[in-house]
VOBANU-416419 format. One record per atom (N, C-alpha, C): residue number from 1; residue in three letters; atom name; x, y, z. Coordinates in nm, 3 decimals. Example, Ala and Ser with C-alpha at 12.3 -4.5 7.8 and 13.67 -1.06 7.14 Angstrom:
REM VOBANU-416419
R  1  Ala  N  1.319  -0.569  0.780
R  1  Ala  CA  1.230  -0.450  0.780
R  1  Ala  C  1.320  -0.330  0.780
R  2  Ser  N  1.285  -0.225  0.708
R  2  Ser  CA  1.367  -0.106  0.714
R  2  Ser  C  1.290  0.003  0.787
END
This chain:
REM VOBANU-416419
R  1  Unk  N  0.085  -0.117  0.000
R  1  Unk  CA  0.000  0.000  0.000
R  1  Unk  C  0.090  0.124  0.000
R  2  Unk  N  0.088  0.190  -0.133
R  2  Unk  CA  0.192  0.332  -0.100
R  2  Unk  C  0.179  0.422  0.017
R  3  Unk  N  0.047  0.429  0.005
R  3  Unk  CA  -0.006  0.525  0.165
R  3  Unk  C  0.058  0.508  0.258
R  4  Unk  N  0.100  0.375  0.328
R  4  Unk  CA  0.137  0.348  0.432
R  4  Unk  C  0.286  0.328  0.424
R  5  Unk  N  0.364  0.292  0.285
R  5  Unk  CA  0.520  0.272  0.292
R  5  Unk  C  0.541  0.402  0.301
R  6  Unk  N  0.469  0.536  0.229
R  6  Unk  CA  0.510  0.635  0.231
R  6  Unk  C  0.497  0.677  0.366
R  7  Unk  N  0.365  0.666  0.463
R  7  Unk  CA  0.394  0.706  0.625
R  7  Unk  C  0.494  0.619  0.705
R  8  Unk  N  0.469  0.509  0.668
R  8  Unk  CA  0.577  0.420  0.769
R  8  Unk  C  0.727  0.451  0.730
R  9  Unk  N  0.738  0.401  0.651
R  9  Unk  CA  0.899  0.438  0.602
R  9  Unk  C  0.958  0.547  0.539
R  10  Unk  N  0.892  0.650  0.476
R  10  Unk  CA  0.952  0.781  0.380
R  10  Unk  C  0.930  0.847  0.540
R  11  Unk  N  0.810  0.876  0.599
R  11  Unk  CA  0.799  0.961  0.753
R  11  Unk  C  0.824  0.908  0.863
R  12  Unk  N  0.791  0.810  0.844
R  12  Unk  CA  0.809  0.765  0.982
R  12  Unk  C  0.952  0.685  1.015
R  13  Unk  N  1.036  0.678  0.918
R  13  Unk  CA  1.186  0.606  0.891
R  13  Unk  C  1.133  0.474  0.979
R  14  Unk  N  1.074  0.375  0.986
R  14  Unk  CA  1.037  0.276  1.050
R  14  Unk  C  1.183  0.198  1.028
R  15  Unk  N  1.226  0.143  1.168
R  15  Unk  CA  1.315  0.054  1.172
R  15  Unk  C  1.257  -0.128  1.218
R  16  Unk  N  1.352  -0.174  1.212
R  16  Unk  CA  1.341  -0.326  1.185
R  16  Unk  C  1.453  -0.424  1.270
R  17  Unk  N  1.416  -0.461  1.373
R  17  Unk  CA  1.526  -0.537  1.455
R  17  Unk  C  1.581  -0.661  1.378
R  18  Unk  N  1.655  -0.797  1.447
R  18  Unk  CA  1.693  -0.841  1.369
R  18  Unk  C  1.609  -0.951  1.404
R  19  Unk  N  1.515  -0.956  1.441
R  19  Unk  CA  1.407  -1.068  1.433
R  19  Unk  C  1.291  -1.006  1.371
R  20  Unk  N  1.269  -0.927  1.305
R  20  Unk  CA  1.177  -0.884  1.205
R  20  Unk  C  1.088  -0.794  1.290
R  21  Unk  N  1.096  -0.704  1.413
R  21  Unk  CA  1.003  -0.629  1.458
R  21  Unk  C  1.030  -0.498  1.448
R  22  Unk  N  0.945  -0.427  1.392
R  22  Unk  CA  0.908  -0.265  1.365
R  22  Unk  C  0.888  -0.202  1.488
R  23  Unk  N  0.978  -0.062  1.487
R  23  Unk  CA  0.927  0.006  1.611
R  23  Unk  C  0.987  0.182  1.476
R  24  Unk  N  0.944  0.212  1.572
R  24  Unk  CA  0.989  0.389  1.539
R  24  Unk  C  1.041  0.482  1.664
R  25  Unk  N  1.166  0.583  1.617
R  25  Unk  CA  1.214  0.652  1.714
R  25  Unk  C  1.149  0.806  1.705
R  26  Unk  N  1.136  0.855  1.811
R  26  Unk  CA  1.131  0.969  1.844
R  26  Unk  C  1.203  1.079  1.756
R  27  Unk  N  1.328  1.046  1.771
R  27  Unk  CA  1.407  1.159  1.682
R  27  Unk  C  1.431  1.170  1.528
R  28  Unk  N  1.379  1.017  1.481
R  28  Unk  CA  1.377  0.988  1.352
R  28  Unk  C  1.274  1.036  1.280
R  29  Unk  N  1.140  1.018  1.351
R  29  Unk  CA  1.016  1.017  1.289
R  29  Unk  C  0.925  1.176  1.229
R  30  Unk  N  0.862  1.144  1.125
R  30  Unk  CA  0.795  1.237  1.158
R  30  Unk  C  0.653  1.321  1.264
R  31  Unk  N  0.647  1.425  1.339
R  31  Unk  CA  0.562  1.401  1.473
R  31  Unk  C  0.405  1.385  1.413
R  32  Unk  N  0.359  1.390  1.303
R  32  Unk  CA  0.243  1.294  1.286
R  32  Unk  C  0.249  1.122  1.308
R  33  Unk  N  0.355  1.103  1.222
R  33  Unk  CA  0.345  0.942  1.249
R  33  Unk  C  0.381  0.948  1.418
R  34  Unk  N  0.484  0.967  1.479
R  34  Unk  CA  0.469  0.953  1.584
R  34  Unk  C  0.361  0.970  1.672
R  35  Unk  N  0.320  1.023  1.652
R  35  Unk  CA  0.180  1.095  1.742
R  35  Unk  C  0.091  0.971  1.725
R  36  Unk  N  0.070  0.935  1.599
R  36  Unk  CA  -0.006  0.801  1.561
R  36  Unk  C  0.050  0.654  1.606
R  37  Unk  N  0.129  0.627  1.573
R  37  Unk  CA  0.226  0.529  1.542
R  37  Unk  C  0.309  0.490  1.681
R  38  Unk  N  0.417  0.618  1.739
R  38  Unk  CA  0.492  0.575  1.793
R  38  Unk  C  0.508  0.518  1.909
R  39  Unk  N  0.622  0.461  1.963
R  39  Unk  CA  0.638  0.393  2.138
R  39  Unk  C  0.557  0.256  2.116
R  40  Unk  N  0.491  0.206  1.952
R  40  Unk  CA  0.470  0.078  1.971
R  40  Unk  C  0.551  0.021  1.927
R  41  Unk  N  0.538  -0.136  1.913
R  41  Unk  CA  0.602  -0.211  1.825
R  41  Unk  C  0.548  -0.309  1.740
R  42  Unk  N  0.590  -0.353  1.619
R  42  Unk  CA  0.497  -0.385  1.510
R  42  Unk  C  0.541  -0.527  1.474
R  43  Unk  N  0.507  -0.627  1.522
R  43  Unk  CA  0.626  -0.761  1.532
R  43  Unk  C  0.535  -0.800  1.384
R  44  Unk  N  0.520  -0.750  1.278
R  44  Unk  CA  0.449  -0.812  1.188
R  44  Unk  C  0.507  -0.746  1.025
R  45  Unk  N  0.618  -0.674  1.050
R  45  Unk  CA  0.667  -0.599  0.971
R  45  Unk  C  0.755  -0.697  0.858
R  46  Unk  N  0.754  -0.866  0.921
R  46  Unk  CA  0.863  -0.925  0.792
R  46  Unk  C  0.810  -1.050  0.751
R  47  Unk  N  0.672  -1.054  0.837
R  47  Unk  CA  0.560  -1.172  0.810
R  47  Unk  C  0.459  -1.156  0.693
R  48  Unk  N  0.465  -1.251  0.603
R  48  Unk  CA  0.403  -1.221  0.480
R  48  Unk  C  0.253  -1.287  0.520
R  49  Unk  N  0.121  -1.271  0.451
R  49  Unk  CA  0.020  -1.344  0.460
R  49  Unk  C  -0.062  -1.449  0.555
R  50  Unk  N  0.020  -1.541  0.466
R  50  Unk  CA  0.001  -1.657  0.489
R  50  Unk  C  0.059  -1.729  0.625
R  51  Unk  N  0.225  -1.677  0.640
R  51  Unk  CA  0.251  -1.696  0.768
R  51  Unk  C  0.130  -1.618  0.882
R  52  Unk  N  0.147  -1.474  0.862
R  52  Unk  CA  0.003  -1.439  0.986
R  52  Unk  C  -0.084  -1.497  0.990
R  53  Unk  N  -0.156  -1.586  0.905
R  53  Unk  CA  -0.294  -1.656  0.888
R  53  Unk  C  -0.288  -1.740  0.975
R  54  Unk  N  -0.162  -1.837  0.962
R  54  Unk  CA  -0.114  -1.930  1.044
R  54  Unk  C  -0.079  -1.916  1.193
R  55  Unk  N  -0.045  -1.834  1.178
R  55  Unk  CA  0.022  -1.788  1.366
R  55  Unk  C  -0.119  -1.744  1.416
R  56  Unk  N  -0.213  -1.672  1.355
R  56  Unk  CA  -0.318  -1.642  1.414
R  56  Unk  C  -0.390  -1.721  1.448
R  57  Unk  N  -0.382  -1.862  1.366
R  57  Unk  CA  -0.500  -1.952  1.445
R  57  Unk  C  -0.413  -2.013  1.539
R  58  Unk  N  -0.259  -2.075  1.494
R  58  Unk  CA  -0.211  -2.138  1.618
R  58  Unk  C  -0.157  -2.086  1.737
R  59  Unk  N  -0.245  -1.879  1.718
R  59  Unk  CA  -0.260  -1.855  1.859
R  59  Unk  C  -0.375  -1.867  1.964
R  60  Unk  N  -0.461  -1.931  1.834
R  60  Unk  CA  -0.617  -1.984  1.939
R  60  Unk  C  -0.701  -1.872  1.909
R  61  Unk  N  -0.725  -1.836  1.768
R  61  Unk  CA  -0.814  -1.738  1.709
R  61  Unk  C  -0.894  -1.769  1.587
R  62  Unk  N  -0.907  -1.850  1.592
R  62  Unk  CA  -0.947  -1.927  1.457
R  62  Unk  C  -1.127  -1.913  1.406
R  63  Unk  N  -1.171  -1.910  1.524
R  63  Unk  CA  -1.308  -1.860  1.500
R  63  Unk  C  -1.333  -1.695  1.472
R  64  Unk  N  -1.242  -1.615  1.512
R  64  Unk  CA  -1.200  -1.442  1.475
R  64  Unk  C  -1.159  -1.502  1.345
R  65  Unk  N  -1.093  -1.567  1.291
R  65  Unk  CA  -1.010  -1.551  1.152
R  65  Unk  C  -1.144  -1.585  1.043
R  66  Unk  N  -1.239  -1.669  1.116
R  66  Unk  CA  -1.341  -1.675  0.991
R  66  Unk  C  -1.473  -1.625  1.006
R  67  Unk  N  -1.436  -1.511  1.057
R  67  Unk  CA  -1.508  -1.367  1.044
R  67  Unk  C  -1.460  -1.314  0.935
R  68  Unk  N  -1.292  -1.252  0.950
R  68  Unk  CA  -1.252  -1.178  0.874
R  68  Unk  C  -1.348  -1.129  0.758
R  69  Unk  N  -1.340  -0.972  0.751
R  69  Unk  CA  -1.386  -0.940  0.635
R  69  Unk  C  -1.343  -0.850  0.560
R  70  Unk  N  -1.244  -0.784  0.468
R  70  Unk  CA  -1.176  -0.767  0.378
R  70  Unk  C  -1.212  -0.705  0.232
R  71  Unk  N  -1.356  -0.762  0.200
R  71  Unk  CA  -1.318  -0.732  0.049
R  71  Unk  C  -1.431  -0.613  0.056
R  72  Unk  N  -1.400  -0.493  -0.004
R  72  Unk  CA  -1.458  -0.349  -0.055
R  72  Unk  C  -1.594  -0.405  -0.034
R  73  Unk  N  -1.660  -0.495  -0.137
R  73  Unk  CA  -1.791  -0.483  -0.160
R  73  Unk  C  -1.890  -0.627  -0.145
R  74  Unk  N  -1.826  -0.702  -0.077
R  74  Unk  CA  -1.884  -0.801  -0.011
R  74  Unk  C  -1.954  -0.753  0.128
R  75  Unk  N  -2.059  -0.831  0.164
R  75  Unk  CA  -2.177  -0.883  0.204
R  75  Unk  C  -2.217  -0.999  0.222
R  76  Unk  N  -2.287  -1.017  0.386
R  76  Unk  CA  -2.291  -1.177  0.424
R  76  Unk  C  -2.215  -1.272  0.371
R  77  Unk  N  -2.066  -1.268  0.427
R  77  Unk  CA  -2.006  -1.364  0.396
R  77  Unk  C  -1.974  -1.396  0.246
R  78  Unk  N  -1.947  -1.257  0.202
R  78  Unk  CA  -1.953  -1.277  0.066
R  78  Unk  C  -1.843  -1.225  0.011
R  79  Unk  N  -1.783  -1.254  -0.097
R  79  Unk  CA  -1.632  -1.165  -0.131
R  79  Unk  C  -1.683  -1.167  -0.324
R  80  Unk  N  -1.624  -1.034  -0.352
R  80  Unk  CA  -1.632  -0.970  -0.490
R  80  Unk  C  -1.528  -1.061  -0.591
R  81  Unk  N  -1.408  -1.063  -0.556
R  81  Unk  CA  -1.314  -1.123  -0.634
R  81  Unk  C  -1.241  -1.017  -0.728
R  82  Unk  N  -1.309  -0.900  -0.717
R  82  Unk  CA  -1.275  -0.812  -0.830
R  82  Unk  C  -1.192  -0.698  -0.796
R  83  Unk  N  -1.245  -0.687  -0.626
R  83  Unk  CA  -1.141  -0.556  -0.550
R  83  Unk  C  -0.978  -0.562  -0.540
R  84  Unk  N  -0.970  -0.496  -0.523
R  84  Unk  CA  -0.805  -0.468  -0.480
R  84  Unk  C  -0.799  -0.613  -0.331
R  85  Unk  N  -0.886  -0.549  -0.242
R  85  Unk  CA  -0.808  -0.670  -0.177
R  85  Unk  C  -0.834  -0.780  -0.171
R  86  Unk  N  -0.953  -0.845  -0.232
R  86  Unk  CA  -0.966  -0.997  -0.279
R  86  Unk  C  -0.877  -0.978  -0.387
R  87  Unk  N  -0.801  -0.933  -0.450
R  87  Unk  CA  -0.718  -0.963  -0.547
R  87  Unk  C  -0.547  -0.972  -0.489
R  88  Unk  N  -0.519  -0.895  -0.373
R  88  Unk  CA  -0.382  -0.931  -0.315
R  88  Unk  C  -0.411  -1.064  -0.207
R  89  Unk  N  -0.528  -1.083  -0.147
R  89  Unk  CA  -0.556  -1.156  -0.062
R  89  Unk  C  -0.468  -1.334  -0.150
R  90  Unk  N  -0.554  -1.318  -0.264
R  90  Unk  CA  -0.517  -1.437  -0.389
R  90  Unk  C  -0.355  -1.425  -0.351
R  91  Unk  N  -0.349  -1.312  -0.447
R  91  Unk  CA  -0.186  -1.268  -0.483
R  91  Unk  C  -0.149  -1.353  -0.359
R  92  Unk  N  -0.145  -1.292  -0.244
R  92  Unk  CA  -0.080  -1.336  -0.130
R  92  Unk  C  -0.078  -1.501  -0.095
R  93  Unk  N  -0.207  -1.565  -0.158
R  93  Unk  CA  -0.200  -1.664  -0.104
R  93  Unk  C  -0.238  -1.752  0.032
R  94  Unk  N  -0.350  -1.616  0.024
R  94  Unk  CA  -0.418  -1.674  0.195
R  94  Unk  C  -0.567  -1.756  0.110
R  95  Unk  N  -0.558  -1.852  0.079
R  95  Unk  CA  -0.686  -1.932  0.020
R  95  Unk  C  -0.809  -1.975  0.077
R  96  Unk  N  -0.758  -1.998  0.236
R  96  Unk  CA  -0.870  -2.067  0.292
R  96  Unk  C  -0.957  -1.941  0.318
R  97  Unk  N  -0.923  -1.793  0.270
R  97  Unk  CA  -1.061  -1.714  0.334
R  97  Unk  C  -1.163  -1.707  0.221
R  98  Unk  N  -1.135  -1.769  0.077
R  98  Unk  CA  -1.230  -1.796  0.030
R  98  Unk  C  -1.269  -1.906  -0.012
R  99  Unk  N  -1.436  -1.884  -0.078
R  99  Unk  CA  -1.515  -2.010  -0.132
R  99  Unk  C  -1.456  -2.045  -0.255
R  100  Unk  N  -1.440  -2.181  -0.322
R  100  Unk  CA  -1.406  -2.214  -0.451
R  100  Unk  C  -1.459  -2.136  -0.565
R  101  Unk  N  -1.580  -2.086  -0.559
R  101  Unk  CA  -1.676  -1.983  -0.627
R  101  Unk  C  -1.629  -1.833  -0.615
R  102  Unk  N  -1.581  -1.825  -0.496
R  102  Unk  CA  -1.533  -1.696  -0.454
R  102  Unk  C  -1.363  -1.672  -0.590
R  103  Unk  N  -1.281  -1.775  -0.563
R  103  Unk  CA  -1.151  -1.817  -0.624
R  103  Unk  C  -1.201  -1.793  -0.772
R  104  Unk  N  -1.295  -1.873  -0.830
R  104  Unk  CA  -1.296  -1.848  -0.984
R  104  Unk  C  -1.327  -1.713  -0.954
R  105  Unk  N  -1.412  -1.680  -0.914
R  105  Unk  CA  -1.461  -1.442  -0.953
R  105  Unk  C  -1.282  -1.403  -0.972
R  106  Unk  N  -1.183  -1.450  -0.876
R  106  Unk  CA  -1.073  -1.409  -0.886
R  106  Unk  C  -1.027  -1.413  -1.039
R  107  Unk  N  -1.035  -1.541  -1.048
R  107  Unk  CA  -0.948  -1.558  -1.181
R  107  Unk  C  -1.044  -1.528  -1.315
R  108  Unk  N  -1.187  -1.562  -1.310
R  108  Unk  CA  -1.233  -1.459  -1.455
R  108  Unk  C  -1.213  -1.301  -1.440
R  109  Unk  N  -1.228  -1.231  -1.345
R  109  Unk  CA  -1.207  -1.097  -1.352
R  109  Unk  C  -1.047  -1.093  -1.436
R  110  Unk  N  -0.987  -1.174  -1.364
R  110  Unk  CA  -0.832  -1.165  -1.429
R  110  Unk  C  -0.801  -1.161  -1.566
R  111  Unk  N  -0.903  -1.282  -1.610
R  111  Unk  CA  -0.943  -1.307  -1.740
R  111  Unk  C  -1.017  -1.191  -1.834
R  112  Unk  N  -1.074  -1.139  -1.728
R  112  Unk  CA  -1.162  -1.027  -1.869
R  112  Unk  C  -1.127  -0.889  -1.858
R  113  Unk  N  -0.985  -0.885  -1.717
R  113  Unk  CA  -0.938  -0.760  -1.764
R  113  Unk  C  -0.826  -0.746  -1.856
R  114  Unk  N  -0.754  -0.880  -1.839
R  114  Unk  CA  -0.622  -0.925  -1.970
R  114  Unk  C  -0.678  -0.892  -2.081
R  115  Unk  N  -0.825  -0.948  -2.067
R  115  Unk  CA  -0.870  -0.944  -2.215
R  115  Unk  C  -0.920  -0.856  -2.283
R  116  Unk  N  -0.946  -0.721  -2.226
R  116  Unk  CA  -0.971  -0.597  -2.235
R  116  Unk  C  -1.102  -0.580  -2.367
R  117  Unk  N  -1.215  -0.676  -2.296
R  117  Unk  CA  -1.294  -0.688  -2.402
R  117  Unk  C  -1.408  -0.565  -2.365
R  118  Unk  N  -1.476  -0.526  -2.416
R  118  Unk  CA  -1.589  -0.485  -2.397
R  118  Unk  C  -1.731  -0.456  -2.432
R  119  Unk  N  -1.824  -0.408  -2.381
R  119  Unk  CA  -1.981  -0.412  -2.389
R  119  Unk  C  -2.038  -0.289  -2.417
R  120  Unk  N  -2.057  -0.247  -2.529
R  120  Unk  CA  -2.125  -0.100  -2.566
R  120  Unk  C  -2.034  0.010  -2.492
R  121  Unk  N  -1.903  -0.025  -2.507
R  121  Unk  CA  -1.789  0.037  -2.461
R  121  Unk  C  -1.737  0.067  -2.342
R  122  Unk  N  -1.817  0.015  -2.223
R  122  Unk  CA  -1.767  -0.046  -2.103
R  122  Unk  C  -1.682  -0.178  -2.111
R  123  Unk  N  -1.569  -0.154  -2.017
R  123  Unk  CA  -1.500  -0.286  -2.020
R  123  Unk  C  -1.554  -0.393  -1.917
R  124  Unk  N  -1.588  -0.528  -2.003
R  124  Unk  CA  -1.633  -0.629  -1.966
R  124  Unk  C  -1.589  -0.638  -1.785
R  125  Unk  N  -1.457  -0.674  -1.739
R  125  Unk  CA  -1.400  -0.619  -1.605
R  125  Unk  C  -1.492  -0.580  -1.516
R  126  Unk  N  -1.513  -0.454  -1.599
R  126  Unk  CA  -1.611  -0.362  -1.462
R  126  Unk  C  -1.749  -0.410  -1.453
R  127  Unk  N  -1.820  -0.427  -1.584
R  127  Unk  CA  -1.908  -0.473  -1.569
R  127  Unk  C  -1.934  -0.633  -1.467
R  128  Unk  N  -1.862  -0.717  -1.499
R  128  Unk  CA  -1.825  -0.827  -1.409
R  128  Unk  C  -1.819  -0.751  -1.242
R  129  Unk  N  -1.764  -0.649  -1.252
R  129  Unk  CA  -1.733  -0.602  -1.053
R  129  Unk  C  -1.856  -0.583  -1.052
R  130  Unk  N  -1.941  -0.520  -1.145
R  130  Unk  CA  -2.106  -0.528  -1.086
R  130  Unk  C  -2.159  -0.625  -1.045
R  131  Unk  N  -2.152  -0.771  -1.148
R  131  Unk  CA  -2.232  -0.892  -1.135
R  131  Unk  C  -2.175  -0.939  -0.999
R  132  Unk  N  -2.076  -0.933  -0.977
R  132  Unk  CA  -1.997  -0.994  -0.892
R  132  Unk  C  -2.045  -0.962  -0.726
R  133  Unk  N  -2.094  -0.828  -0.750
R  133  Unk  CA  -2.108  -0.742  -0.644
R  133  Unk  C  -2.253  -0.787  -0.535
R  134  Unk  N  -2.360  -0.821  -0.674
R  134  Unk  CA  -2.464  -0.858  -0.617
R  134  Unk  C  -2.507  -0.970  -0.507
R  135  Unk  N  -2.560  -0.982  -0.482
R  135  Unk  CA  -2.611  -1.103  -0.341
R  135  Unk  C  -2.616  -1.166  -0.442
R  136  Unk  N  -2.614  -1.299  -0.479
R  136  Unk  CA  -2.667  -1.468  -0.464
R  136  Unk  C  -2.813  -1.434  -0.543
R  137  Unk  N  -2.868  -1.385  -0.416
R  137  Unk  CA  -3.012  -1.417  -0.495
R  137  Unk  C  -3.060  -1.301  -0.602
R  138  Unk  N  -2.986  -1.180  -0.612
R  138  Unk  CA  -2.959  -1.047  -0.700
R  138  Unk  C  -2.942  -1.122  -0.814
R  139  Unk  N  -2.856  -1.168  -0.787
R  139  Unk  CA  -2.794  -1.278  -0.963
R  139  Unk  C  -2.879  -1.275  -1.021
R  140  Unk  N  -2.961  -1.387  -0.971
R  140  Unk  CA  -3.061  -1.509  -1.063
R  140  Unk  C  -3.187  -1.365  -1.087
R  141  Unk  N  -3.205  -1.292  -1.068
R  141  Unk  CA  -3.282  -1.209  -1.072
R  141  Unk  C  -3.286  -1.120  -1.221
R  142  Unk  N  -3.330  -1.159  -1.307
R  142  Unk  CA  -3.325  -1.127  -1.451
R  142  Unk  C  -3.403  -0.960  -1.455
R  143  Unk  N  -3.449  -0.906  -1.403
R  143  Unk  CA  -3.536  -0.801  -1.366
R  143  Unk  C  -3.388  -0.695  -1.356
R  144  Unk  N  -3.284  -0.709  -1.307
R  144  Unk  CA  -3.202  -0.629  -1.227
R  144  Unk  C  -3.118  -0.553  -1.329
R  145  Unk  N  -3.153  -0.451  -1.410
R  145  Unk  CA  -3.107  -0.396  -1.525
R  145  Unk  C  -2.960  -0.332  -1.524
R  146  Unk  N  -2.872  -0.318  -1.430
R  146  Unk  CA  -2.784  -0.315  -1.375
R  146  Unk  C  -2.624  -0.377  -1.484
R  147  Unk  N  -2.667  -0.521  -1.459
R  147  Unk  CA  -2.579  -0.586  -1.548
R  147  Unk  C  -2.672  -0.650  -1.651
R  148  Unk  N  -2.644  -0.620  -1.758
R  148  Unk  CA  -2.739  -0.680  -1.906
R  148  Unk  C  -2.785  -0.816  -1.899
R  149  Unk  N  -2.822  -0.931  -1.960
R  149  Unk  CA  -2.868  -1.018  -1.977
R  149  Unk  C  -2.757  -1.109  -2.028
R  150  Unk  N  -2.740  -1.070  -2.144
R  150  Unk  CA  -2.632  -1.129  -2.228
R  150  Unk  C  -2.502  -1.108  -2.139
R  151  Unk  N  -2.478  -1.021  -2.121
R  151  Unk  CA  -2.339  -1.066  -1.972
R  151  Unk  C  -2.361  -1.152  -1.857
R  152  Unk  N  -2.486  -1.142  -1.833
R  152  Unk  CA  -2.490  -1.268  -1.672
R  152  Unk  C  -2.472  -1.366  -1.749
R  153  Unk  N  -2.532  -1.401  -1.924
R  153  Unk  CA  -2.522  -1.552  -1.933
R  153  Unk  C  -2.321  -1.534  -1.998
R  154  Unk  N  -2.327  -1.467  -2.027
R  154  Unk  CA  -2.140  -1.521  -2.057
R  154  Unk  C  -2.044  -1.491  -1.902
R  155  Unk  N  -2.106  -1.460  -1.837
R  155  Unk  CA  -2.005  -1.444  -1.716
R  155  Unk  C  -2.022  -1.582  -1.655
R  156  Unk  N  -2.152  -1.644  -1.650
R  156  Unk  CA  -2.185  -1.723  -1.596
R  156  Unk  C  -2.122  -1.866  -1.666
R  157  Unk  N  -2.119  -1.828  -1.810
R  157  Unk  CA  -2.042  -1.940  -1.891
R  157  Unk  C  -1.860  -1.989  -1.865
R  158  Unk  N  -1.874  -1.823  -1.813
R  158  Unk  CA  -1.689  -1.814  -1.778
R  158  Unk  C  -1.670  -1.862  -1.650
R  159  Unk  N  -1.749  -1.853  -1.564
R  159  Unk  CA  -1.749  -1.903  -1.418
R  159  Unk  C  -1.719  -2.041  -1.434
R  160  Unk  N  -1.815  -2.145  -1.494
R  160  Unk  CA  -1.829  -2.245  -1.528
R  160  Unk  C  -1.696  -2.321  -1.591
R  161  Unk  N  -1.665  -2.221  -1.671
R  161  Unk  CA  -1.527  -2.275  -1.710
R  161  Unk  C  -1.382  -2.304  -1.674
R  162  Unk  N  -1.407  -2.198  -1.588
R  162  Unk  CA  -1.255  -2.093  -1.491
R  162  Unk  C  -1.213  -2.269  -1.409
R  163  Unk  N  -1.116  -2.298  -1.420
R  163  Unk  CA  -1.060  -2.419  -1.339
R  163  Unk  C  -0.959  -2.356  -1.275
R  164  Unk  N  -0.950  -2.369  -1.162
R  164  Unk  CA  -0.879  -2.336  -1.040
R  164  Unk  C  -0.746  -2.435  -1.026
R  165  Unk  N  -0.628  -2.373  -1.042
R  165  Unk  CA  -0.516  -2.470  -1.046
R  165  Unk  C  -0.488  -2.550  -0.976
R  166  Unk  N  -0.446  -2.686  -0.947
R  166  Unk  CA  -0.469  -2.784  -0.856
R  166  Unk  C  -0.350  -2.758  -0.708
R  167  Unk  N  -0.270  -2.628  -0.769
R  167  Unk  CA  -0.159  -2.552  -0.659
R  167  Unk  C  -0.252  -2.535  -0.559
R  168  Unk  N  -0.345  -2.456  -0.615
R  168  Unk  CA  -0.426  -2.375  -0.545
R  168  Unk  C  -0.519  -2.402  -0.429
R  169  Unk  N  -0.583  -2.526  -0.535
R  169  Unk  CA  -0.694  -2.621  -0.432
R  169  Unk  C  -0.627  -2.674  -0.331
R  170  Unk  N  -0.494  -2.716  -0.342
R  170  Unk  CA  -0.400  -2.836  -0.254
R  170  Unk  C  -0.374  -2.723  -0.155
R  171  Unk  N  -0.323  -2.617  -0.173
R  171  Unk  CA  -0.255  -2.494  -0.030
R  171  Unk  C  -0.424  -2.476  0.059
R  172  Unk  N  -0.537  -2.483  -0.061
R  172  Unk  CA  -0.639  -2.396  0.030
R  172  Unk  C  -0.675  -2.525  0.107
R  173  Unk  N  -0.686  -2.634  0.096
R  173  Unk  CA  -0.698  -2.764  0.131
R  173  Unk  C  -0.637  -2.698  0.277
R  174  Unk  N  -0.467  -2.751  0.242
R  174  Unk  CA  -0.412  -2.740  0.412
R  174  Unk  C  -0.428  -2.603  0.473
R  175  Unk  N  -0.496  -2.541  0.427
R  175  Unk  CA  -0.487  -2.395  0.537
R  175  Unk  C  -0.658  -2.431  0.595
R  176  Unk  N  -0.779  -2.490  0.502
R  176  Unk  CA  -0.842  -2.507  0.586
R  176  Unk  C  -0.810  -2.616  0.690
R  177  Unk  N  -0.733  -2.730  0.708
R  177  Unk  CA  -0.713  -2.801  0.769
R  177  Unk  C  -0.673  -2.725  0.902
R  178  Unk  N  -0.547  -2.638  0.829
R  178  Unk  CA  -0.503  -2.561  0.987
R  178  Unk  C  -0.638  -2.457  1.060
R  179  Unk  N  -0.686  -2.403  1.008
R  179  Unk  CA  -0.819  -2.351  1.018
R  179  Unk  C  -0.914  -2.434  1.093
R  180  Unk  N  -0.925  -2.554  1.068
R  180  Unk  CA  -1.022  -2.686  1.159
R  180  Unk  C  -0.967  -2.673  1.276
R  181  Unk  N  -0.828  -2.696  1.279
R  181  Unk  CA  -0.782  -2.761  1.409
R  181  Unk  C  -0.737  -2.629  1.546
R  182  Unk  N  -0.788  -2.538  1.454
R  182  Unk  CA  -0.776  -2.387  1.527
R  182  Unk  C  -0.865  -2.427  1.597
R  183  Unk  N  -0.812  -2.334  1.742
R  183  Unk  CA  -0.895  -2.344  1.828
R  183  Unk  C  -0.954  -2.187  1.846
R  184  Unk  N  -1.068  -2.200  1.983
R  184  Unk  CA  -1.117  -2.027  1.988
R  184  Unk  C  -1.041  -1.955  2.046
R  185  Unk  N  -1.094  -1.836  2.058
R  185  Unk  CA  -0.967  -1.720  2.094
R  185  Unk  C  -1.025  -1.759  2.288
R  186  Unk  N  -0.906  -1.748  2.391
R  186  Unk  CA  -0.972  -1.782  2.529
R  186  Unk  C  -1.039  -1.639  2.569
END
């Protein structure tokens, strides 16, 4: 996120011990970030994703972790696939926070923004962040003039198609496993 490399590190000169924990000095910083920021410490500054996912349940949080909610424009348990952060969430490689259904939205959006196709001169993409956006039962709802007709049935054709790499299924596999055996937060 530039926002934050630019406060943490361009202002706030954030330093880094040699076990990977973030703190900030007084004389280094700038006194906004400090004011915000400083006299803590940030033990999460060299942990990517997937490791936090992990440490979080095998700190006995596992029922908090599948709450989590994350994506811009999801609803009841629902994720877009199309936002920025269901799209680093992927990137990153934290799998088990979504549904297999959830995973393809990832990868056709991917698909129809590579493909830079479009619909009465909207790009297909965006139109998809609409379909994508709706509830479940919004979908099936042919009335909803929003996203055209002829796009729910080819999005829906692409859904159908989108195969999820067997990398993918196998990591989200063992992270729900670690996810099962999580326990609650005490």
């Amino acid at each position: 996120m530039p926002f934050l490399y630019d406060l943490w590190v361009n202002r706030g000169k954030l330093k880094v011990t040699e076990d990977g924990v973030g703190y900030f000095t007084k004389e280094d910083c700038d006194p906004v970030v400090w004011t915000a920021f400083g006299g803590a410490i940030y033990p999460l500054v060299t942990i990517n994703r997937v490791e936090m996912f992990e440490e979080y349940v095998t700190s006995g949080c596992a029922e908090i972790l599948k709450l989590v909610r994350f994506c811009y424009a999801g609803k009841h348990n629902f994720r877009c696939g199309c936002c920025i952060p269901c799209q680093m969430r992927y990137n990153d490689g934290v799998y088990a926070l979504f549904s297999e259904n959830e995973i393809k939205q990832v990868l056709a959006y991917r698909k129809l923004k590579e493909s830079k196709e479009t619909y009465k001169g909207k790009p297909l993409c965006e139109i998809f962040n609409q379909y994508c956006n709706y509830d479940t039962k919004l979908r099936s709802d042919i009335s909803n003039d929003r996203v055209p007709v002829s796009c729910k049935k080819y999005f829906e054709k692409i859904l159908k198609n989108t195969r999820i790499p067997a990398s993918v299924l196998k990591e989200r596999k063992r992270q729900l496993a670690i996810l099962a055996k999580g326990e609650d937060c005490k």
